[in-house]
Structure formats: C-alpha cells, structure tokens
N, C-alpha and C positions, 0 to 999 in steps of 0.2 A: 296270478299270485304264485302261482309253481314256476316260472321261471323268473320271477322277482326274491326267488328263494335259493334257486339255483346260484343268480348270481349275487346274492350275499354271503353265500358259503367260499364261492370264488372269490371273490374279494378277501375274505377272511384268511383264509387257508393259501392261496397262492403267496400271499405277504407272508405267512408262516413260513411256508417254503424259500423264502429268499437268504435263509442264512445258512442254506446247505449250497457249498462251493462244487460239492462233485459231479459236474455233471456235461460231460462233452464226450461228443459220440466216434472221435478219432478210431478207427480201427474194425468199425463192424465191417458186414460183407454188404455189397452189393443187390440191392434187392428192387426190381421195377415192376409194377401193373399195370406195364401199359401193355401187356400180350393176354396179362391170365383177368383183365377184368376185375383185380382186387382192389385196394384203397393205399393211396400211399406208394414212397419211395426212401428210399436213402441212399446215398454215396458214399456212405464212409468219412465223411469231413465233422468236422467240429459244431454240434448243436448248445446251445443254450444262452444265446446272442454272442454267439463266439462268431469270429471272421475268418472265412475261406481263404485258399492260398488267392481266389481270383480278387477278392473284397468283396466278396458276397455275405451279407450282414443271415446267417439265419440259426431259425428260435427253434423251440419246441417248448409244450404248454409242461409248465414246472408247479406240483400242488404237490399239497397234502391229500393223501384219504383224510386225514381226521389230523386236529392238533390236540386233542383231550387225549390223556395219556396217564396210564398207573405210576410211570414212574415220577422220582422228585430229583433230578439231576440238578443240580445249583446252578450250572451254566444257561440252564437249556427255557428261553419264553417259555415254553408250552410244558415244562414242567407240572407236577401235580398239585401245587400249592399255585401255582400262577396266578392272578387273575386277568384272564383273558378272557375273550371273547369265544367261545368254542361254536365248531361247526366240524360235521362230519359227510362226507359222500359216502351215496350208494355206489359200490361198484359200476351199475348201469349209467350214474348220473357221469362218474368219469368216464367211461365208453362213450356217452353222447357226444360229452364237450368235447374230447378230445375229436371226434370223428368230426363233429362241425365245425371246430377251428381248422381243422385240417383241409375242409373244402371249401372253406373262405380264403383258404392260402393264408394262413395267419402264421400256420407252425409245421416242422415237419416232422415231430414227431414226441413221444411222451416221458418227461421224466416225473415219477414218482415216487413217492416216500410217504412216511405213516406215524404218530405217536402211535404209542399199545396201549389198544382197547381190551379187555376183559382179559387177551392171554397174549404172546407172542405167535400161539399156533390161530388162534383166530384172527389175528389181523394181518397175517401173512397168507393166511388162506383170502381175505380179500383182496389184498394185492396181485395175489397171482389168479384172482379170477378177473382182476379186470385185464389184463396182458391177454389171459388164454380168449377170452368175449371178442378181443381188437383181433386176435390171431386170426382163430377159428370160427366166431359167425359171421365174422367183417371182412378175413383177408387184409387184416391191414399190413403193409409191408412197410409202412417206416420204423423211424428207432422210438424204441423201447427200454430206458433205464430205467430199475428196481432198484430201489434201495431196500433191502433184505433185511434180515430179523436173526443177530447170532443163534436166540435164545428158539429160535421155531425149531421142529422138526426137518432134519437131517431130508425128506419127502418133498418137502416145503420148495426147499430151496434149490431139488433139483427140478419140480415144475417149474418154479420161478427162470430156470435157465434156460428151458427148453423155450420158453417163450420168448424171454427177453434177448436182446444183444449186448448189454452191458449189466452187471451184478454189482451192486457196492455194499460194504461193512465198514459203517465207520469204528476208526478203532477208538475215536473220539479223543484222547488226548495221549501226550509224546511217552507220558513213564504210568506205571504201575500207581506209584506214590499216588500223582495226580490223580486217574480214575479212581485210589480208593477213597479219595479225599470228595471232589466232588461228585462222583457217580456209584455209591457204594453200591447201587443196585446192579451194576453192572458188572463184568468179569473180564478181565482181558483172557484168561485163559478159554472162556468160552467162546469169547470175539477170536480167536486166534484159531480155536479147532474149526469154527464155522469157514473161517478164510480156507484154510487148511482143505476142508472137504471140497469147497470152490473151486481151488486151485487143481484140486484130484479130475474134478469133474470136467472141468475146459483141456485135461490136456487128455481125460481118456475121449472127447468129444471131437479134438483134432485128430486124434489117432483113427477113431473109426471114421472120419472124412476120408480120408487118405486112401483108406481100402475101399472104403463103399461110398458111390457117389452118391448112393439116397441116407445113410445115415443123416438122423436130423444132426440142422445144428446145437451146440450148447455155448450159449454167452458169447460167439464169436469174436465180440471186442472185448473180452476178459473181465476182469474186477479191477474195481479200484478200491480208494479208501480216504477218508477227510478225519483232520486233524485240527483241533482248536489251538490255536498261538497267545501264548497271554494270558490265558486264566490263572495257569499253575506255576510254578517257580523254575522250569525246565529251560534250559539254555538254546540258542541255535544250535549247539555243537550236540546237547541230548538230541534236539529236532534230526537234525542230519544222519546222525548213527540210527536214529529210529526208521527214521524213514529209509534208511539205505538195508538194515537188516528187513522191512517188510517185502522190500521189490526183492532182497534175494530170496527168501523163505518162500513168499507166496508168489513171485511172478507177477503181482501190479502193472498195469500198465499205467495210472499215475496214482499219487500221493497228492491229496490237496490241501492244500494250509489255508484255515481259516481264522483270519486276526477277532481274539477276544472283542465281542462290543457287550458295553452296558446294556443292562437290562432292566424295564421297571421292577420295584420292588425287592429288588437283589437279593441275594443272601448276603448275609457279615464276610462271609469265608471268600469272595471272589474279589480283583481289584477294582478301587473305583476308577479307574480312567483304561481306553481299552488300548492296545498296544498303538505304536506308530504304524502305519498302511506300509511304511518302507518296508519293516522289518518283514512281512510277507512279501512282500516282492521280491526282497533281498534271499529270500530262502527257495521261493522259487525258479532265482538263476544258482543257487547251488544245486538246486535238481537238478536242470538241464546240467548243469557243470558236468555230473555222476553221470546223467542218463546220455547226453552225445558229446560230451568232449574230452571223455575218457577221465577223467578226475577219479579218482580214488576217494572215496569217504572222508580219510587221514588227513589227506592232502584240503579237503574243503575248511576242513575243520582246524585245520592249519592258518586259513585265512583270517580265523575269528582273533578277537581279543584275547585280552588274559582274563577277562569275566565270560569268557564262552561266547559273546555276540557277536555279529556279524558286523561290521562295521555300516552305518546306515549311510554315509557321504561316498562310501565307490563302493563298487559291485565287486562279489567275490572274489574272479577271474583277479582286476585288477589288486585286489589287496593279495592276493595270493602271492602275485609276481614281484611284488612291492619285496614281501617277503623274502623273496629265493630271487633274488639279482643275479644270484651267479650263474644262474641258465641263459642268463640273457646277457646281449642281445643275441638275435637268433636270424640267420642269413636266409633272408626271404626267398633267395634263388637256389639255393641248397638242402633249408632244413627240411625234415618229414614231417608230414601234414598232421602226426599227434605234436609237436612243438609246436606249428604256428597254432592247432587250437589251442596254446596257452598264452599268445601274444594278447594285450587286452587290446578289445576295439577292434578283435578279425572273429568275424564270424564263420559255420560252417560253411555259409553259401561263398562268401570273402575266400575265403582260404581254397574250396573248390575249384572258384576263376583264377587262382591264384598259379594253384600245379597247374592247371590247363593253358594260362598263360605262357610260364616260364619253359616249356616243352619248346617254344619258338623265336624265343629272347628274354636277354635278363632283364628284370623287371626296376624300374627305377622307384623312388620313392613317393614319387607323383603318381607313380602307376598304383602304389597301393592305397594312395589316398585316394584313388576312387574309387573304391570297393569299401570305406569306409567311413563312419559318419566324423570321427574325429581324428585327423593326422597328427594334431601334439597328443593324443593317447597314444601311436603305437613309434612316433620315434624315437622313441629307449630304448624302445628293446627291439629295433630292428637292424641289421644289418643289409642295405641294399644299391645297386649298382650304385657311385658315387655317393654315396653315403653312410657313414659310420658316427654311429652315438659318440664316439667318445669317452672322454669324463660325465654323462649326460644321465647314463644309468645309474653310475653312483653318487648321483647328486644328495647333497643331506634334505636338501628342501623339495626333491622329488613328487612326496604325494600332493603335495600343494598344485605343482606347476600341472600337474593331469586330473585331480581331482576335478570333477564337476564344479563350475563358477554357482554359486550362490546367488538369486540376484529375486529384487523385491520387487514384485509386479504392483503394475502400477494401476489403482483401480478402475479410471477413466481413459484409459489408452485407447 
C-alpha cells in the first residue's frame, strides 16, 4: 500500500511539474563515483530529455515536493483556489525515488521544485534537505537543480547552493504590470534581490575556487530563470529587453520562455487560447541571437514588427537582415566571422568551417551550401567566388522567395 502511495503522488506531482521549462544541466562541473564509491555522475551536458552533442537522449526525474500551495497566482494549476488533485513528498520519499531511478539507469540526476507550504522558509528548508540527504548520506554526485524560494531566508538559499549545481528563480513574467496583475502575491523586487544575492554567491564561490582547491563548490552551473509568454499583454520586444537586462544584471546562464497554456477553471483575467509554440521558438533564436552571435538587444528588437512581435514565418536572424540590406551581401572569402554570423542560414559551426576553409582557397557558392541546410536562404546576401547577388538583394518580393514554403501535410502519407 506504501508504495502504491508513493507512486500516486508521482504521478500527481511529476505532471505538475511539466510546465516548468527551466531545467538543463549545461555548465555544471564534472563529478564521477567510480573511484570514491558514491552514487551517480554528471558531465556537464544537457539533462531533462534534452540531446547531447553525441545524440544521447538523457533525463533526470523532474517533481514537485508538493503542488498545494498558499498562493493564488491566476496563471499557475496548482494555484490556491485550484481544484486539483494534491499530493505532497517527504523529503526521504524524494531521496528514495530519485536514488532508485537513478540505479535502474532511468535518470541521471534530480530537478526539483515546490508550491509553498505553510511559509517560504519551510518549504525551502525541505528542499534543501532533500539535496543535502542525496549529498551527504548518499554521496550522490549527479545534477542537482533547485528551483529556490525569493521569499525564503537569505541562509536558505545559500544551503540550497552548496548542495546543488544549478539554482533557479523564476521571475515568472516579462513586466512589473503583468506580475502585479496576475501574481499580486509576489514581488519582483523581492524576486530580484534574491537573484541578486545568488549571483553574489556564485561569483564569491568561483573566487575562493581559484585560490583554494578544497573550497566547496557553490551552484557551479549558475542560476537561471523562466518566464511565462502569453498571459500578459507584453511584446516580444518587452520579452527581449527583459531578458537581456536579467543575463546582464544577474549573470543567468539561461532565460527560459514558457508559452501561456490554458488552464482548468481559469480565472476571467487570463487569455482564453494559449499563445502560438512559434512565437517561443521564435524568442528563443533571439536569445541565441544576443547570447552567440553577438546581436545587440536593439538590433533583435529591430527585427520585430510595428506591434513589437516577432515575425512567426522567418526567424529573427533572417528578418533582421531582410531589414538592413544595405550590409549585405557580404563576401564569404573576406568578411569577419561577426558578419557572416548575420548571414541567415550560416550557423556558428557553418561559419567556423568556413574561416577554416577559406585560409586554403576561395570558397565557391556550392561550397557553402554544404555547411547549410538552405542555399536560396543565404544567396542574397552572399558574395562568393563566381558569384554575385546582384539586383537579388534588393528584390521587392525578397521575403517571399526565402521565407519558409508553407505546405499541408498530408494525413495518410
């Protein structure tokens, strides 16, 4: 009966958890047990059915401590007016599971998160006792993400670091407006000082690396943070400015955008249909845009319409360029490796083989359509051996001829 209990909380609570985006393990340190006899491993790669650079498919077990919760966010299932199903773990009960999945080979290691039970400091003080249990009576050395508590104790959350390898705070939506709207109980200036002390704590935690090789670590893969898309009335172009002042302020290692989805029982105040999937996608090649291809904020936000969105039929990159013709075309045997990252349709790896290429001959235009998926995307705006755009970049009907084809799949194919 006790583990016919166990796994109806799991069932319960893991599904709670699927609508929290934050969660891949890129950037922690290296940790193995196969010399000290502990439990667990990690490399640093991408956990939460995310794919390795080799296509290696791996997980880690994603719950809730608990989805009952004091507060009444509009957005949020497990809100306090919800009606849901509730189901709470004992800290021990997630130490088991995660320890048994773990030696089934099912997952490589644990993210977690929590609604607030009676305070912020007591549900945070269960979280980081199941981290410190996995640490310290188990030795376990895979990853470890927390999703943290602004509103806990400043103490809270620097246990919470010492244990864990990744820290998150969501800031939960793009403006001010929005969180007082739907989240009154919550503060972004509180959410912000919490970031704030995080950010203090990872970089005084690299410092004392550096000098002492036994200092512990603290969050070694940093903080991140998830954002709601779609509830509130905020533009891509609010999205982008927000998300570009949070990585400079706090030093994020990522920002994750999550598209509004309906929910039973709604409140009046939220939309009833949940945004397009594009329009997240779409925002997350303006992250990469900012975060490796040197893009400016400005310059992303330049890409958008005159209602501030992102166009959903091409990708940032290209609407960007669509815009600013007069940089292009751009001579593939010549230009510096920040202009080809703004050719649409060459990637960083693309443009890489590219200089390394052209060091031994000039590169023709055949040569760079094989570094890329689409060669009518980037002949506009290229310049290369035997070939020149022409009148081709400043064509009126341009976004048409490179847009993505539209086309109706067919149900019986």
């Amino acid at each position: 009966m006790t583990q016919l209990q166990v796994t109806e909380k799991l069932a319960i609570l893991a599904d709670a958890a699927k609508y929290d985006a934050s969660c891949a393990s890129s950037g922690t340190v290296k940790r193995s047990s196969s010399k000290s006899g502990g439990i667990g491993s990690t490399e640093g790669m991408g956990i939460c059915h995310a794919y390795a650079p080799d296509g290696r498919c791996i997980s880690l077990l994603k719950i809730l401590l608990t989805n009952s919760c004091i507060f009444d966010c509009h957005y949020c299932i497990n809100r306090k007016s919800s009606n849901v199903r509730r189901a709470r773990f004992t800290p021990k009960e997630v130490v088991d599971l995660t320890l048994n999945f773990y030696k089934r080979n099912y997952i490589e290691g644990l993210f977690l998160s929590s609604g607030i039970i009676k305070s912020s400091n007591y549900t945070m003080e269960q979280i980081v006792e199941v981290a410190r249990s996995l640490r310290e009576d188990h030795d376990f050395r895979g990853y470890i993400h927390l999703k943290t508590i602004p509103d806990a104790d400043p103490e809270l959350l620097e246990a919470a670091g010492r244990h864990a390898d990744r820290l998150s705070i969501n800031v939960e939506l793009p403006t001010r407006e929005g969180l007082n709207r739907l989240a009154p109980e919550k503060s972004e200036e509180r959410i912000e000082s919490a970031m704030g002390g995080l950010k203090t704590s990872i970089l005084d935690g690299r410092d004392a690396k550096k000098k002492y090789r036994s200092a512990p670590n603290f969050a070694p893969a940093g903080q991140s943070t998830q954002m709601i898309v779609g509830a509130d009335a905020a533009t891509d172009s609010d999205i982008v400015r927000r998300a570009n002042g949070l990585y400079d302020r706090f030093g994020l290692r990522r920002v994750y955008y999550s598209a509004f989805s309906p929910i039973p029982d709604a409140s009046a105040v939220l939309p009833l249909q949940r945004p397009p999937l594009m329009r997240e996608h779409r925002l997350y090649q303006s992250d990469w845009l900012m975060r490796f291809y040197g893009f400016a904020p400005q310059e992303v936000v330049d890409a958008a319409q005159a209602d501030g969105m992102l166009p959903l039929d091409i990708d940032p990159k290209l609407a960007w360029a669509l815009k600013h013709r007069g940089q292009f075309p751009v001579d593939v045997n010549r230009a510096p490796k920040e202009m080809l990252w703004r050719v649409p349709g060459l990637g960083i790896k693309a443009v890489r083989a590219i200089l390394n290429a052209r060091r031994w001959r000039r590169l023709r235009l055949e040569d760079v359509g094989r570094l890329t998926v689409s060669i009518a995307k980037i002949r506009p705006f290229l310049i290369a051996d035997g070939w020149t755009p022409g009148a081709l970049t400043d064509l009126e009907h341009l976004r048409a001829s490179v847009a993505p084809k539209t086309e109706q799949l067919e149900l019986f194919a």
